[in-house]
N, C-alpha and C positions, 0 to 999 in steps of 0.2 A: 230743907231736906228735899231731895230730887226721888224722884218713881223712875223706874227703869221697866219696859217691856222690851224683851227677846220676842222676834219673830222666830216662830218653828217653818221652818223650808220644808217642812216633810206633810204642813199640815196651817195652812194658812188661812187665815180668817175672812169673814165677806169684808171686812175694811180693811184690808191689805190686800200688799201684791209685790210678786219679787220675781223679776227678770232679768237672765247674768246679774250685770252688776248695778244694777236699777232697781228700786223698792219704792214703793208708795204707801204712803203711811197714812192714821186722819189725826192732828189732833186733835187729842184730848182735852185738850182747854176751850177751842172756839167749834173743832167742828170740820175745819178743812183740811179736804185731801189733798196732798202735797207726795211731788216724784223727790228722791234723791240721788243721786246718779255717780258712782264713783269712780266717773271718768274724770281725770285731772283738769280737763279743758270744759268742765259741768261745774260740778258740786265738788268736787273731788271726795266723795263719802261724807259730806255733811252738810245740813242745812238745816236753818231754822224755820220756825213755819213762818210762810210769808203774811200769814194775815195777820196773825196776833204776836210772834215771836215768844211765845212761853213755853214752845216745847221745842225739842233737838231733835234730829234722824240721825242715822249715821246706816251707813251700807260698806263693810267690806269684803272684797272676794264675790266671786259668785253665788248664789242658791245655790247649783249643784254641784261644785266646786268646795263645800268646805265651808265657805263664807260664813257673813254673823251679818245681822240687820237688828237696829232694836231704835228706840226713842223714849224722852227720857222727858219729864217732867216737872216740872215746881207742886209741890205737895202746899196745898193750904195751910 
């Protein structure tokens, strides 16, 4: 079963961060912060965390643009 968080654009937390189409996220399983960038020639909106790979990001559209950011977990 996966955990899903929504980042709020309107209302971001000290362990996040969202710029145009760039958000930084921390997993939740080991700890690290990790950019995901959804420029096609990047991430294109998605990536796993590079240390541990147990959690997902995803970034589409801008912050202020409408966009959605969220990362997604493995439940115990």
């Amino acid at each position: 079963m996966m955990k899903e968080r929504l980042v709020n654009p309107d209302s971001l937390e000290s362990h996040e961060d969202w710029e145009g189409n760039n958000a930084a996220f921390t997993c939740p399983e080991c700890g690290k912060v990790y950019l995901v960038s959804g420029a096609p020639n990047m991430h294109g909106g998605r990536r796993p965390c590079p240390k541990c790979g147990k959690s997902e990001a995803y970034v589409e559209g801008g912050r202020k643009s409408g966009g959605k950011a969220w990362i997604c977990w493995e439940l115990p």
